[in-house]
C-alpha positions in Angstrom: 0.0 0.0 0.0 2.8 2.3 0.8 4.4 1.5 -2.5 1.1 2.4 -4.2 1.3 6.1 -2.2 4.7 6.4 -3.2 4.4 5.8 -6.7 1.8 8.1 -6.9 3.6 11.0 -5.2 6.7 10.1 -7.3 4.6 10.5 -10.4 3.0 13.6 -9.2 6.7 14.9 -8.2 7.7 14.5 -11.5 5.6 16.2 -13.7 4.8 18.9 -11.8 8.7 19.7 -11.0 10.4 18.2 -14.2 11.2 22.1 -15.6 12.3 22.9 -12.3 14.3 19.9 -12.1 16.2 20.5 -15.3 17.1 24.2 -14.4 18.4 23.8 -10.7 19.3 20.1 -10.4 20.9 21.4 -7.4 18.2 22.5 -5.7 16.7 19.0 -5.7 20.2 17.4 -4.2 19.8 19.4 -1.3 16.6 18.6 -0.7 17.2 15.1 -0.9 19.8 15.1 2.0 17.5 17.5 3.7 14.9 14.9 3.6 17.9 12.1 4.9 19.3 14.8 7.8 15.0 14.8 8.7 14.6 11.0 8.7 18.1 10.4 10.8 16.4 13.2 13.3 13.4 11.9 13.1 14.6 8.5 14.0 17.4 9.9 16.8 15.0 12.2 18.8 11.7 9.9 18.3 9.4 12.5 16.7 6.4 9.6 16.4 4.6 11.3 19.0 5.4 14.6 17.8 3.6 14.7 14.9 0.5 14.0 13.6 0.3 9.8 12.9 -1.1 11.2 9.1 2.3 12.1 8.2 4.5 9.2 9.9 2.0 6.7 7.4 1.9 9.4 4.0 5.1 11.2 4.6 7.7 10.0 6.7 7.4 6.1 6.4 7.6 6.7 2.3 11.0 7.5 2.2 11.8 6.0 5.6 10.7 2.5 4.1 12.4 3.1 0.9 9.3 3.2 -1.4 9.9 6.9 -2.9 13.1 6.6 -4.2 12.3 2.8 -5.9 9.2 4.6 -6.9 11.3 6.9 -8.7 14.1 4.3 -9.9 11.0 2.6 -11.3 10.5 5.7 -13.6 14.2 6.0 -14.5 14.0 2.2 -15.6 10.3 3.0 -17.5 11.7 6.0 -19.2 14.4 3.9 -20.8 12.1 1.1 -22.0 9.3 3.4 -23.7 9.5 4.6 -27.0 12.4 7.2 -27.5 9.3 9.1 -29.4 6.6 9.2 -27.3 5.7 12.6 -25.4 6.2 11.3 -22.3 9.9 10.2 -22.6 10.5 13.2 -24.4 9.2 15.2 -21.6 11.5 13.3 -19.0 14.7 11.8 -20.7 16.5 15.2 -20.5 16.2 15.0 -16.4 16.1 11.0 -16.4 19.9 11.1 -14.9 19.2 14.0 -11.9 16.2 11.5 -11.4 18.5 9.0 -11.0 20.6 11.1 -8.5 17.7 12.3 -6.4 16.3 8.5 -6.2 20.2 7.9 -4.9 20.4 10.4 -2.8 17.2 9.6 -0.8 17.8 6.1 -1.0 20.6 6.9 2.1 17.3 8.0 3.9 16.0 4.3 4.1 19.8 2.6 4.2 20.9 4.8 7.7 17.0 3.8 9.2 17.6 -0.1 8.7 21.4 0.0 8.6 21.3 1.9 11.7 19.9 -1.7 13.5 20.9 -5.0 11.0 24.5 -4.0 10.8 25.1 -3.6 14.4 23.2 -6.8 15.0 24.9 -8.7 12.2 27.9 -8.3 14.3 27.0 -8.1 17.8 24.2 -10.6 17.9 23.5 -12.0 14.7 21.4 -14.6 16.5 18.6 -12.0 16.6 18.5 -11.9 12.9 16.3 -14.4 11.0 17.2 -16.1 7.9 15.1 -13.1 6.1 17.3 -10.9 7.3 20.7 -12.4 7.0 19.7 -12.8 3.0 18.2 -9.0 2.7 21.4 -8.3 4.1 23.6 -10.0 1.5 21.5 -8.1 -1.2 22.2 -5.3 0.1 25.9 -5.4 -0.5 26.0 -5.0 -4.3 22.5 -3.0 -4.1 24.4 -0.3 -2.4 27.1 -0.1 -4.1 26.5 -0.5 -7.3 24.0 2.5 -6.7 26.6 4.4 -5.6 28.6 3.7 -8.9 25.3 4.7 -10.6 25.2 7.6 -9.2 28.5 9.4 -8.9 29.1 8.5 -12.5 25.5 10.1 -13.2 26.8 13.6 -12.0 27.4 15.6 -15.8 30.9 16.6 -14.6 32.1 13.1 -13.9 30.2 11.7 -17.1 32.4 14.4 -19.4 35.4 13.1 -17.8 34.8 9.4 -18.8 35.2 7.7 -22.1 31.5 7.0 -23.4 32.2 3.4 -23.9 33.2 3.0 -20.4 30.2 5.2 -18.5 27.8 2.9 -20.8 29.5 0.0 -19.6 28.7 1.6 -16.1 25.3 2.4 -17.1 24.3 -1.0 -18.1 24.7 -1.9 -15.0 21.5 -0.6 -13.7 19.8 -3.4 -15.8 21.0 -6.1 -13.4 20.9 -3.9 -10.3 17.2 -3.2 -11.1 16.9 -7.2 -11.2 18.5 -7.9 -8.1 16.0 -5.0 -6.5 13.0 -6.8 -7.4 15.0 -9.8 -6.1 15.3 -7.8 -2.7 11.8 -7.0 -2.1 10.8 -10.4 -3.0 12.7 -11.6 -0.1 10.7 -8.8 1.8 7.8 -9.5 1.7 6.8 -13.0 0.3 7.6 -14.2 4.1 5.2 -11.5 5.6 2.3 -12.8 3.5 3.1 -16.9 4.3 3.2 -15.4 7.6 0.1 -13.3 7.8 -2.0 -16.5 6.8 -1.0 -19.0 8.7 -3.9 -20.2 10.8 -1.8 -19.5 14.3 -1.0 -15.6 12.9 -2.8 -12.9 14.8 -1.8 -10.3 11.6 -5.4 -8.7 11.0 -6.8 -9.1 7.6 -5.9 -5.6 6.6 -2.3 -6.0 7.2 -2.9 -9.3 4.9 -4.7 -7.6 1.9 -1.8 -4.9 2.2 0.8 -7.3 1.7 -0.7 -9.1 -1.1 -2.1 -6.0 -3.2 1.7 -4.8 -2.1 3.1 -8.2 -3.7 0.9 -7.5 -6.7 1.7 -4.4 -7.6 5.5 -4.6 -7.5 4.9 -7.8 -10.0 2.9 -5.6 -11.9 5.7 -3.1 -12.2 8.4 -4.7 -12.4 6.8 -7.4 -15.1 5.8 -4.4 -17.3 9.2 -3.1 -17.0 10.3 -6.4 -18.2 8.0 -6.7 -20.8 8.6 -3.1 -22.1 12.5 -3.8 -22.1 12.7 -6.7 -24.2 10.5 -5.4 -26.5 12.3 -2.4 -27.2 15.3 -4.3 -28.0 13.8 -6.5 -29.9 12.4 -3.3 -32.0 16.1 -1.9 -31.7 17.7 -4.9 -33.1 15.2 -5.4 -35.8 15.8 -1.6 -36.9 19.7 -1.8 -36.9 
């Protein structure tokens, strides 16, 4: 459900700031690690009972969780599996790579929340961690760095000083990371839902149908993104 909010505040983030986007860049960077120096106070000085519970579930816990910025990898990925003529990639290839950064840059937001507790743990009492957890850890590992790869060599001053064969080379490897993020939130959630439905579970049904219409929709997305892909390369190769 929270991915569904996400995506839809991603989407509306997008098209209402893309022009913005594309003349201060900037701007948006330091927004983006306001929004992480928020969500590492928010965490440090326990603001839950501060504010309002509305904005924990349709605010904070958005990019706390991690669903904004996948939301928005999800429309760098979708960008470069449309048609290189239709009006929406048009529109939004020109900021597709300070998309990319911003996504990054947030993504820090969600990796000091959880890191902040399963790294500690993985070393001081990796008992407490179940087998869930030990394997959304090892993920983690090349997630997180080849993100940062990504995104450094997004930056326009470190793209002009690259060979274009090599920063393709780089490129191309958001195809797999993309993969092995779909992999990651498989390994998420699929436990919660055998969880929620086994007969001894006290999870209330709304918690259930949240984490299958959760399950659905990243299958959706992802799969479309898949199907979108190939086809395009299948068109590309055809053409060439």
């Amino acid at each position: 459900m929270i991915f569904l909010i996400a995506l839809l505040e991603a989407v509306l983030f997008v098209f209402l700031c893309k022009g913005a986007i594309k003349k201060h860049p900037g701007v948006f960077y330091v927004l983006s690690v306001a929004i992480i120096a928020f969500c590492a106070c928010y965490k440090i000085m326990d603001l839950y009972s501060v504010f309002p519970e509305w904005t924990y579930t349709y605010i904070i816990s958005v990019f706390w969780r991690g669903a904004f910025s996948t939301a928005l990898f999800v429309i760098v990925m979708y960008i470069g599996a449309l048609d290189r003529k239709s009006k929406v990639v048009k529109a939004l290839m020109p900021i597709r790579g300070y998309l990319s950064i911003i996504a990054c840059l947030i993504t820090l937001a969600h990796s000091f929340a959880y890191g902040a507790y399963y790294i500690p743990t993985l070393f001081n009492s990796p008992k407490e961690l179940d087998l869930r957890g030990i394997i959304a850890l090892i993920i983690t590992a090349p997630l997180f760095s080849i993100m940062i790869l990504l995104m450094v060599t997004s930056f326009i001053k470190v793209r002009r000083k690259m060979k274009p064969q090599v920063w393709k080379k780089v490129q191309r490897l958001a195809y797999p990371w993309f993969a092995l993020l779909y992999i990651y939130l498989m390994v998420l959630f699929i436990p919660s839902i055998i969880k929620s439905f086994d007969p001894a579970s006290e999870i209330s049904m709304f918690y259930r149908v949240n984490y299958v219409i959760t399950i659905v929709v990243y299958n959706l997305v992802f799969g479309g993104y898949l199907i979108l892909r190939v086809r395009k390369y299948r068109l590309d190769k055809a053409r060439n």
